[in-house]
C-alpha positions, 0 to 999 in steps of 0.5 A: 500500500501506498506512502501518503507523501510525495517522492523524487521522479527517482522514487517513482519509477523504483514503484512503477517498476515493481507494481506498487503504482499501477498505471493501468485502468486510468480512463476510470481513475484521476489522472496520476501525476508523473513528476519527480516528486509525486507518487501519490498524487492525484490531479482533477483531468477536467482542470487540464489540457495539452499543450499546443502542438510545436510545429517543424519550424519551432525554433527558441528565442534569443538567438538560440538554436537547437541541433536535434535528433532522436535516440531510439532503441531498436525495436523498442516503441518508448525511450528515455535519455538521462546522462550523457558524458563529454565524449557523447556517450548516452545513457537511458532506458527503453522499452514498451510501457514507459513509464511503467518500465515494467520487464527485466533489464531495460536500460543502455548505454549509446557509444556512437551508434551501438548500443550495448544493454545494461544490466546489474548482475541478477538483478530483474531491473536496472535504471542507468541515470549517468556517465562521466567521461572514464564511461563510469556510469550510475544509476540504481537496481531492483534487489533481485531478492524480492524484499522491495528495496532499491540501490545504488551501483557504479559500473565501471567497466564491467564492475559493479559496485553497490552504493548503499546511504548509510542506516538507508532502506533505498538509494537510488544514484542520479548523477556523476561528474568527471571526477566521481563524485556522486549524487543520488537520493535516498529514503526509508520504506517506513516512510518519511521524506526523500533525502538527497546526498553527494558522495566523493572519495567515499565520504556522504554529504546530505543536502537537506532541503530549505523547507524540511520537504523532499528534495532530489538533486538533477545533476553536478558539474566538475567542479561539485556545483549541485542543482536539483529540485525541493518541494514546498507544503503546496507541493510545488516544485523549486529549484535549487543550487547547492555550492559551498554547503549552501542551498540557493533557491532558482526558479522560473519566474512566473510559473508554480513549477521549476526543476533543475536537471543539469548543469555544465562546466560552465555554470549553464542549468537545464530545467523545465517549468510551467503548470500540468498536461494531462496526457492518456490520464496521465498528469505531467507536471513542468512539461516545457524545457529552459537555459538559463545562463548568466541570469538569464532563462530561456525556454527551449522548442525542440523541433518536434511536431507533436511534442506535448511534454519535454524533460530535459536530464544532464547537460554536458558542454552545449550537449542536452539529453532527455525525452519528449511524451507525444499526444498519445503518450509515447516517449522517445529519447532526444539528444539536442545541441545547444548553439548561441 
């Protein structure tokens, strides 16, 4: 039975993927909300609608331009794109009923135009979430001993190592920078909120949140600045950057919700804002993408006809990853180049 509180976008897939949260029968249900804190939340499909359609031509303002294409796992009808390294290197997840993500190992790791599955060793299910430029990747996998538990692994080479937050029941790894340290989230299966960390040469930092709320970190650059998403008690979602143990609130003016997912070596952030669309009776929340830079935030187009939500996940460089959701629900994983 279902946790009366609100989780990462990290926690939800560990319930989608096991059946704890059943995506099925929603013609019959309130549409349930897919957002990385929310996996109990209901919303009111009445109160929603899509987005207008982008057309081909779609292109961002100020002066700013997208290189587009899709990542698309052979023969699989749904995929995601969630980190990406310096060398263009790709790590995600495919498969037939995302977001329900419901099978054994489905998750890959693109070099060039190969890609090759991932999968924990004897684990039923395995999320790979990022990857450096050693090609060390993170990411977390369903405990094939079937007590409903989740961790965290570094897969180097063919190596895999378990990350377990110390006293915690589930860890889930979401990013790595180029210098291996780590960030993720952790929770217990009692109950109480989602807590994010840092990891570096083994040492655990806990990022709290302003608001004693949850709160997931998106991404960390090279030089270990953290930028990441919090709940407030309307269950509004706020950005944040985390740098010298201190949290900065950063959000999108205007609009109820901003989450942060990337950030680059540069300082540049990636994120998405705005309010519900309601999709197959399924709610996404911020369904439009940003840049900020210098100051500045600029929203994102990608050149798709019929994309009604975009996500975007890691920038590296002017590299962007993440997926788009059309009209009937699919989602394909995208790779964009940012140019000014």
């Amino acid at each position: 039975m279902l946790r009366n509180r609100q989780l990462s976008l990290s926690a939800l897939l560990l319930l989608l993927a096991t059946g704890l949260l059943s995506l099925s029968s929603q013609a019959q249900l309130p549409a349930r909300r897919i957002s990385r804190f929310g996996r109990n939340r209901e919303a009111q499909p009445i109160a929603l609608s899509p987005s207008p359609a982008q057309s081909q031509g779609a292109h961002t303002p100020s002066g700013i331009s997208l290189t587009f294409g899709m990542v698309d796992f052979p023969r699989s009808p749904d995929s995601t794109a969630y980190g990406v390294n310096s060398k263009g290197d790709i790590v995600g997840t495919y498969g037939p009923n995302l977001p329900a993500w419901e099978g054994e190992t489905q998750s890959y790791l693109l070099e060039g135009d190969t890609f090759h599955k991932i999968g924990f060793p004897g684990a039923p299910y395995t999320s790979a979430f990022g990857i450096n430029k050693k090609r060390e990747i993170v990411g977390w996998y369903y405990n094939s001993s079937g007590d409903g538990t989740w961790h965290a692994f570094l897969k180097k080479g063919e190596t895999y190592t378990n990350i377990d937050y110390p006293g915690a029941d589930n860890t889930a790894a979401i990013g790595i920078n180029d210098a291996g340290e780590i960030v993720g989230i952790y929770f217990q299966t009692s109950g109480g909120f989602v807590h994010a960390f840092a990891l570096s040469k083994g040492v655990y930092t806990t990022i709290n949140s302003p608001l004693s709320y949850d709160i997931d970190p998106g991404g960390i650059n090279s030089s270990g600045v953290i930028v990441g998403t919090y709940l407030d008690e309307n269950s509004d979602c706020h950005g944040f950057v985390f740098q010298n143990g201190q949290v900065t609130t950063l959000d999108y003016p205007g609009v109820a919700n901003t989450i942060l997912t990337g950030i680059n070596d540069a300082g540049q952030i990636v994120g998405e804002f705005g309010g519900d669309v309601l999709i197959n009776g399924l709610d996404w929340e911020a369904p439009n993408i940003f840049l900020y830079n210098q100051g500045s935030f600029t929203p994102l187009i990608l050149p798709v006809a019929d994309a009604q939500v975009t996500w975007s996940y890691t920038l590296n460089g002017n590299q962007l990853v993440g997926f788009y959701v059309d009209s009937l629900g699919n989602m394909q994983g995208y790779t964009a180049t940012i140019s000014q």
